[in-house]
C-alpha atoms as one frame of an Amber mdcrd trajectory, in Angstrom:
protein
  -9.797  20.266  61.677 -12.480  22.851  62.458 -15.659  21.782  60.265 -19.169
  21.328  60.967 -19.849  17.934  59.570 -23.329  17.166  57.835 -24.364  13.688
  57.571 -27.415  11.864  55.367 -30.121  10.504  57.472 -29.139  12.688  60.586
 -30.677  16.294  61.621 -28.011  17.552  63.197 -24.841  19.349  61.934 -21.919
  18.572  64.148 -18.929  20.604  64.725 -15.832  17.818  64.421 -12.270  16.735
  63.588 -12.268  14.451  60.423  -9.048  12.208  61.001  -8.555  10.172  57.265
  -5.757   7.483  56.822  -5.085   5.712  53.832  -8.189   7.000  51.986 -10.749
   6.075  55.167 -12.454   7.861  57.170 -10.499   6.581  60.190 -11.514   8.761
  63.170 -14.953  11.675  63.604 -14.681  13.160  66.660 -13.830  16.701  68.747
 -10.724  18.329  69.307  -8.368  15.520  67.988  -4.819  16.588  68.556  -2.463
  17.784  65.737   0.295  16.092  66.630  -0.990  13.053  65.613  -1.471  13.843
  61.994   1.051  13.975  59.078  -0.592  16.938  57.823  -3.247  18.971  58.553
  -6.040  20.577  56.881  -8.506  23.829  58.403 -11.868  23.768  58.147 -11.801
  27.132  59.136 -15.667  26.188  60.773 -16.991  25.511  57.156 -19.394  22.882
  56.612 -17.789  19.184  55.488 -20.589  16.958  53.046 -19.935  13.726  52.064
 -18.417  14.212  48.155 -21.832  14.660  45.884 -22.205  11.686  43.460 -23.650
  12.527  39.657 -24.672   9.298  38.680 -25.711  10.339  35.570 -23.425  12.234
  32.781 -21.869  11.759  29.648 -18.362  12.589  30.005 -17.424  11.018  26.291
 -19.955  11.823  24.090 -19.003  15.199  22.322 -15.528  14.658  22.968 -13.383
  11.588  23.643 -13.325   9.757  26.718  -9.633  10.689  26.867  -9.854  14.366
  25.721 -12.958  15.044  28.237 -12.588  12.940  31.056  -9.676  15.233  32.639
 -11.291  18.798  32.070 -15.187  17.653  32.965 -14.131  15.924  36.270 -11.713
  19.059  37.159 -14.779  21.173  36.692 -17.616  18.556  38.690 -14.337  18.551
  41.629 -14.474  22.011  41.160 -17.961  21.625  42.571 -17.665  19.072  45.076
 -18.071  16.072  43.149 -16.015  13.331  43.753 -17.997  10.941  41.792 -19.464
  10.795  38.015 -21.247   7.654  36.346 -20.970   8.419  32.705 -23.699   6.521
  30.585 -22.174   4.899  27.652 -23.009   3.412  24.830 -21.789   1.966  21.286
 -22.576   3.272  17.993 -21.701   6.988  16.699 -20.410   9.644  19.642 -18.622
   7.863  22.378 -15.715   5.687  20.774 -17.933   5.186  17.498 -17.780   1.455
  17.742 -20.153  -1.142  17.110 -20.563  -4.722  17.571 -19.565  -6.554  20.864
 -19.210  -4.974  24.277 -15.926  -6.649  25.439 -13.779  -4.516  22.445 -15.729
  -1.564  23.673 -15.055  -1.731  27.047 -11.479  -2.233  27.015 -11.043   0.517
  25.338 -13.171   2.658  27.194 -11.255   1.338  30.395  -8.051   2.148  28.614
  -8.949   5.927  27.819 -10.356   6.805  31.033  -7.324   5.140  33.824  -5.472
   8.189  35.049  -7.784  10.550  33.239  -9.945  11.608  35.974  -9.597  13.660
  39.276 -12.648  12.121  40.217 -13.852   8.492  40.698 -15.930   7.332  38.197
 -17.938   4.147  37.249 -19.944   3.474  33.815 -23.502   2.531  33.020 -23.808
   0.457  30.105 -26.703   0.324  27.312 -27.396  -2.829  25.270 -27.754  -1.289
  22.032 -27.138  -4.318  19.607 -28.806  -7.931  20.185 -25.622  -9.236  20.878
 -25.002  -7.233  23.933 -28.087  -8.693  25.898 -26.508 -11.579  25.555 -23.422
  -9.740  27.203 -25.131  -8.187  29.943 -24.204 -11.279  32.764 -20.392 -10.559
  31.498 -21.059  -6.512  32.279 -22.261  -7.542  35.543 -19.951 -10.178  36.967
 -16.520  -8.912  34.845 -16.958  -5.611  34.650 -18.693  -4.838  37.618 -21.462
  -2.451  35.800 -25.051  -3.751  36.984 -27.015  -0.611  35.994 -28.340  -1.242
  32.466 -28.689   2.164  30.522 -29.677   4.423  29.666 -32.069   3.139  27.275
 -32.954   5.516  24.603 -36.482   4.687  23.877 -36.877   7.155  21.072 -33.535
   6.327  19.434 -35.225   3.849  17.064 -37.158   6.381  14.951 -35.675   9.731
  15.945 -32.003  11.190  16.223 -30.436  12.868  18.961 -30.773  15.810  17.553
 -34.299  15.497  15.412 -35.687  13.153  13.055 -33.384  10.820  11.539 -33.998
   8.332   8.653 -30.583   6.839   9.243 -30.786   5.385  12.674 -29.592   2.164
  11.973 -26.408   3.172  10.267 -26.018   5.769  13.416 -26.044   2.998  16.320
 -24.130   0.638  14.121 -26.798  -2.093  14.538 -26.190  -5.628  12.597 -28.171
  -6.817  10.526 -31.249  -8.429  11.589 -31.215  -5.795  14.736 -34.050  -4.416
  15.576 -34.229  -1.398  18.523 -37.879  -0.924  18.952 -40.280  -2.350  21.975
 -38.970  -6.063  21.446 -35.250  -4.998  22.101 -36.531  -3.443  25.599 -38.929
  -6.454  27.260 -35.132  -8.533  25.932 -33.284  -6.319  27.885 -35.952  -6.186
  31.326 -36.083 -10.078  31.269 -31.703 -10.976  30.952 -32.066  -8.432  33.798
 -34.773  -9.873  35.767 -33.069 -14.117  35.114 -29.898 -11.766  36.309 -31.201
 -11.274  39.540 -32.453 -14.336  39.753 -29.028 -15.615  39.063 -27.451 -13.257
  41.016 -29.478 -12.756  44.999 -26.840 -11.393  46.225 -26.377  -8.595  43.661
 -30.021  -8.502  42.277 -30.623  -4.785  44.431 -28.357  -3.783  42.302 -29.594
  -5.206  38.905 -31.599  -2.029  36.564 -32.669  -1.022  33.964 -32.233   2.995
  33.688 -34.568   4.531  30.405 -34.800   7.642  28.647 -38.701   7.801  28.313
 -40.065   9.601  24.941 -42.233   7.973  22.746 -40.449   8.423  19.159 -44.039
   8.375  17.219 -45.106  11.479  19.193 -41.520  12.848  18.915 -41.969  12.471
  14.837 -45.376  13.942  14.695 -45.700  16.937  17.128 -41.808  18.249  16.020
 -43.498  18.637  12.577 -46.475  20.119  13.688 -45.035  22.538  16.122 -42.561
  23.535  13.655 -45.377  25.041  11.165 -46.467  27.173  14.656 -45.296  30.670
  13.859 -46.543  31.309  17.502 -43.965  29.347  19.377 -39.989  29.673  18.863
 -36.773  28.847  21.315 -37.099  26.607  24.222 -40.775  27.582  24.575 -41.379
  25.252  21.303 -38.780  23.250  21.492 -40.441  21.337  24.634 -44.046  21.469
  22.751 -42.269  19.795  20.366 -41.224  17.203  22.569 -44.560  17.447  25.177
 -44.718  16.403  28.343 -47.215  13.207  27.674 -44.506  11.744  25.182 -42.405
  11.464  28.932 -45.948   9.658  30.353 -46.426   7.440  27.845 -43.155   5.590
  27.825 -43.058   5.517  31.350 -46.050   3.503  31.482 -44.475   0.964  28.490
 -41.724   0.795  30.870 -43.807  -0.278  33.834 -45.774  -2.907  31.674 -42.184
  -4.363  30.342 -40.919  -4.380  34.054 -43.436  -5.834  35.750 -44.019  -8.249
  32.371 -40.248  -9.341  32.424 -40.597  -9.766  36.423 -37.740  -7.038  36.795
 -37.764  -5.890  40.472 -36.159  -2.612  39.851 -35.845   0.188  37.134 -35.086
   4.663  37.028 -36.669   6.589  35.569 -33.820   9.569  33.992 -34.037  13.078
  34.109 -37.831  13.926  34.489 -38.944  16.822  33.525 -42.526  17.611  33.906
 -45.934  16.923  35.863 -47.046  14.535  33.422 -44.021  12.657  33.590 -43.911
  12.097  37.713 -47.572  11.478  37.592 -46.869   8.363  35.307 -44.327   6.959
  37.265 -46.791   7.712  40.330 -49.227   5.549  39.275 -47.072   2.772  37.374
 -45.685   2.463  41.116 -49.446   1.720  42.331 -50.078  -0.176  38.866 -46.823
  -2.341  39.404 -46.072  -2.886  43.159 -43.740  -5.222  42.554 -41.472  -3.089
  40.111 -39.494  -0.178  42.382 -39.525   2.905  40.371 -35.870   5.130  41.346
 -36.833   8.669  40.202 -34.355  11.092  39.425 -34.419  14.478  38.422 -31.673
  16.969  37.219 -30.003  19.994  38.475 -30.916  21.979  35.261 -34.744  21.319
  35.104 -34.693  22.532  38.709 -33.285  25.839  38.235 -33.963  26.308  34.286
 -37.191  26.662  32.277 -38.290  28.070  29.104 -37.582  31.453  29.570 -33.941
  31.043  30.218 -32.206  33.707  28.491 -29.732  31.496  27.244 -32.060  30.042
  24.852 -30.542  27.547  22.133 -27.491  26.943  24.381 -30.045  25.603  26.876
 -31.272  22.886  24.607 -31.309  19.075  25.954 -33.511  16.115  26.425 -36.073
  15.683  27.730 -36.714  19.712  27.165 -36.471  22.271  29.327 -39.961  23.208
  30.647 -42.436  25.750  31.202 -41.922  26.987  34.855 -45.241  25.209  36.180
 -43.056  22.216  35.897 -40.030  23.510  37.582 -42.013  24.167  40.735 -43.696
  20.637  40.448 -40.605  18.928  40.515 -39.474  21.273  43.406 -42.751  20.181
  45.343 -41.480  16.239  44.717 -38.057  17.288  45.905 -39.266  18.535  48.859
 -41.486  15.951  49.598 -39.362  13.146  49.512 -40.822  11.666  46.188 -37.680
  11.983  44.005 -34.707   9.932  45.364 -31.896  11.810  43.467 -30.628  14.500
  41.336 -27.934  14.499  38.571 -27.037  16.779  36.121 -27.159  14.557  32.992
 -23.734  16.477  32.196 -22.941  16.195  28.592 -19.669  18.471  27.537 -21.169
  20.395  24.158 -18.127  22.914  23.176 -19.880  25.851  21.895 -18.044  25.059
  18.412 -20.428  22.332  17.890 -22.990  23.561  20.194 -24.909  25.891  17.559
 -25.346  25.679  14.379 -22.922  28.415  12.800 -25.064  29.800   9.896 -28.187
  29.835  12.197 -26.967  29.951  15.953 -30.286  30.691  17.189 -32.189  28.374
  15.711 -33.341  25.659  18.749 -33.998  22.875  16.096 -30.219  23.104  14.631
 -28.631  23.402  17.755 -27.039  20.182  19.373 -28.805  18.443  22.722 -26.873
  18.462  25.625 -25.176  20.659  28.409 -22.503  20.407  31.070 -23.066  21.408
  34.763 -21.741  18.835  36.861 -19.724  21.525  38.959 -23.206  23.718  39.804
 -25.007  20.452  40.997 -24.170  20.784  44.865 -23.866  24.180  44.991 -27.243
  24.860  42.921 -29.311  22.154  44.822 -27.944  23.172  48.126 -28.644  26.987
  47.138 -32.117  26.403  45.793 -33.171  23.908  48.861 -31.662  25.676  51.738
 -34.251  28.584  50.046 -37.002  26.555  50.001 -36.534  25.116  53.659 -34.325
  22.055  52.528 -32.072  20.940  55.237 -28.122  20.339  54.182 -28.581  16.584
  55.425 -31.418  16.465  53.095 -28.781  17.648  50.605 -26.644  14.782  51.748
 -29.326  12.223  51.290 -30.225  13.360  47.969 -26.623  14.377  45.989 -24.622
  11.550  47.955 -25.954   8.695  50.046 -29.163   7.841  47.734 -27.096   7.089
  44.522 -24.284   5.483  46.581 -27.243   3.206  47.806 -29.015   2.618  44.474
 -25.446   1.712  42.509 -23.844   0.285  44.738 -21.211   2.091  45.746 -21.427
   1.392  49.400 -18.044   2.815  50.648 -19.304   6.458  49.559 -22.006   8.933
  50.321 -21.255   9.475  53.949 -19.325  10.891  56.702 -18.337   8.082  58.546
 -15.827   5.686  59.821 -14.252   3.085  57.307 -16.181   4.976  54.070 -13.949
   6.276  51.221 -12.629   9.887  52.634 -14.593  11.791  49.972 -15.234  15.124
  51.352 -17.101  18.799  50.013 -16.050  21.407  52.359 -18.887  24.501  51.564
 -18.810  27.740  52.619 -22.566  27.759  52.965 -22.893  31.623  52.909 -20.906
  32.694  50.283 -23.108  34.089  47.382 -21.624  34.027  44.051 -23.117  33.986
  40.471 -22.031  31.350  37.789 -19.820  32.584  34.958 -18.869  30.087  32.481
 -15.326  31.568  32.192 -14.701  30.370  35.188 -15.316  26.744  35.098 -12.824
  24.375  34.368 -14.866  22.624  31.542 -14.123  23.041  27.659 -17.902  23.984
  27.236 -17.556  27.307  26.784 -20.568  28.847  27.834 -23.346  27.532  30.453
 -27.499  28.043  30.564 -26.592  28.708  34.459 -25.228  32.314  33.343 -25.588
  34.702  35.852 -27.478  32.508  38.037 -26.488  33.373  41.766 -26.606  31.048
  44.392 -25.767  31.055  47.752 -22.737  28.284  49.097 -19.894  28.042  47.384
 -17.812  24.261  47.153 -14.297  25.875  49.047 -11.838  22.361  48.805 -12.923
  19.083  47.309 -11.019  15.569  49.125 -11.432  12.888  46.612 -10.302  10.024
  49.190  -8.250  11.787  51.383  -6.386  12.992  48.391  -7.209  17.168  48.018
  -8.126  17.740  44.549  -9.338  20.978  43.991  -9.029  24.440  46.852  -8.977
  28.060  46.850 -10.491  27.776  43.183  -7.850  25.771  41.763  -7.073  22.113
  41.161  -4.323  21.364  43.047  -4.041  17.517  43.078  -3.738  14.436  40.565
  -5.762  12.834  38.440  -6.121  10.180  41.048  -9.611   8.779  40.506 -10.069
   5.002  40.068 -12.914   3.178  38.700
């Protein structure tokens, strides 16, 4: 009872009862009596947001599925997320296998049931030849249509830096080959896939991670001999904006080559980058471009005083780029935002005999529990309505994957609810998340609305800055 209710696609904020039975939204309307309820729940006039969605993380990747699944989806509840979409893959991190996806994804189904308080559904990469081959079983057995995210620098260049051993590190066969002719593979089984498959051919992607290894290998080298440059600041020189540009227009020419209707572009991070995929949409009209960006390259950039621990990729950019992608936000250009959470214990985070050194340090952050509250913060600011929060953080992914019973208020959808104080100022503290991270680039970071109680299908999860509820998400 007693919450202002903000819907996607609406301008209005509503002042409601929420009635939910068995896990539905079952009945939006004023004043309905208490008596008719089992139990009862108070608003207390705060506002109600469909749960926020981050389609993209990596719950798995530093830690084991089973290990990280329970802590990282406490702390994204914590924050009003009542959905994560891990991107997986096989090879070393994840469960370190190789080989076929069917051995792979039992097991990953198998560590992950009961694990999380949220709901959560995997992406998928085709890594080995063999699992293009396996992408029609992903899609019709496993229910995982979103191909991804494809690596395209993995081929020459580690995670981390340049590698020599890349091979041996994604557990390829032999014969395998991940370069340029691995990718058009993967866009045409997608595009004969939605032939295939009308009904489910909206739903049919390819997701990519766009750097172009060659430019990866070279400038890393050359920036590193820059006494001029250090930290972030060289980090993302190292990895320059144009690497993001170039592979965005391979990916347009593979698309549109392959006759694939629809791929995203991940996590971009600069003006170069959002350019490109500007003008491969006008280059390719018959290719849609989804364009997402992430919660940390809209409220970090170079000068983060958090340095090292902020290290990821794409970089972190200069703050001309920030404000770009804030202009796109605004303007209705990008479609989504994630946080590309990755759980990187500080243990493992730096390197211990240099723990300042950006090039030694691991990739990757977690921050799935700042991604409403940040976005909503940061927007509101900059003259962002909360049911353009709605659209972007909950009913735009729930469109573009597929998960049509979420990312709205309203009657028969999954009772997936954010209730947000949405004057509350606080400051992020890493101590008090629920994650194993450790630490967070957010530090001291204040932002204005705070996630109060988190419903993950009628089933209350996380209030009063605790969880209080199951691990009860399903895939």
């Amino acid at each position: 009872k007693n919450v202002r209710v903000v819907r996607p696609n609406l301008n209005t904020i509503d002042p409601a009862d929420i009635g939910i039975k068995d896990g539905k939204f079952a009945q939006i309307s004023a004043d309905i009596p208490a008596e008719q309820a089992i139990e009862v729940f108070d608003g207390q006039g705060r506002m109600a947001l469909p749960g926020a969605i981050d389609a993209h993380t990596h719950v798995g990747i530093y830690v084991p599925t089973y290990d990280d699944a329970p802590t990282e989806s406490a702390a994204a509840a914590s924050g009003g997320v009542t959905v994560v979409m891990p991107y997986v893959r096989t090879g070393s991190l994840y469960l370190n296998m190789g080989g076929s996806w069917t051995n792979f994804w039992q097991k990953l189904q198998e560590n992950s049931e009961g694990r999380y308080y949220t709901d959560y559904a995997y992406h998928v990469s085709p890594i080995a030849g063999e699992q293009i081959a396996e992408m029609e079983y992903m899609l019709t057995a496993c229910g995982a249509p979103n191909f991804g995210e494809v690596f395209m620098f993995y081929g020459l260049h580690g995670l981390h830096g340049r590698s020599d051993a890349q091979y041996k590190w994604l557990m390829l066969n032999e014969g395998d080959h991940y370069d340029l002719a691995h990718f058009d593979f993967i866009c045409r089984e997608a595009a004969r896939l939605q032939e295939k498959y009308p009904d489910l051919a909206k739903y049919i992607q390819v997701s990519w991670h766009c750097e172009t290894p060659e430019i990866l290998r070279a400038y890393e080298a050359k920036i590193k001999q820059n006494p001029a440059l250090s930290g972030l600041e060289a980090y993302s020189a190292a990895r320059p904006p144009h690497s993001e540009a170039v592979a965005i227009q391979i990916v347009g020419a593979l698309a549109h080559a392959a006759g694939l209707q629809q791929v995203n572009i991940l996590h971009i991070t600069s003006k170069e980058a959002m350019d490109a995929t500007l003008l491969a949409r006008e280059m390719y009209p018959d290719v849609h471009f989804g364009m997402e960006t992430t919660a940390g390259h809209l409220l970090l950039d170079t000068n983060c005083s958090m340095g090292a621990y902020a290290k990821v990729n794409p970089p972190i950019r200069p703050p001309e780029h920030r404000e770009y992608l804030w202009e796109k936000m605004l303007d209705g250009t990008i479609e989504w935002v994630i946080t590309d959470h990755a759980n990187c214990p500080e243990d493992m985070k730096l390197d211990a005999d240099d723990p300042e050194s950006v090039w030694k340090a691991k990739a990757g952050f977690g921050g799935s529990d700042y991604l409403l509250p940040s976005v909503f913060s940061e927007g509101i600011k900059r003259g962002m309505s909360p049911n353009r929060v709605a659209e972007l953080l909950c009913w735009n992914p729930a469109q573009r994957f597929g998960l049509l019973n979420k990312g709205d208020i309203a009657l028969g959808y999954d009772a997936d609810l954010a209730i947000i104080d949405p004057d509350e100022t606080w400051t992020i503290h890493a101590e008090e998340s629920f994650s194993t991270q450790g630490y967070t680039p957010f530090e001291g970071i204040e932002v204005t609305g705070r996630v109060k109680s988190t419903f993950v299908r009628g089933n209350l999860v996380f209030d009063k800055g605790e969880i209080v509820g199951d691990m009860v998400g399903t895939y």
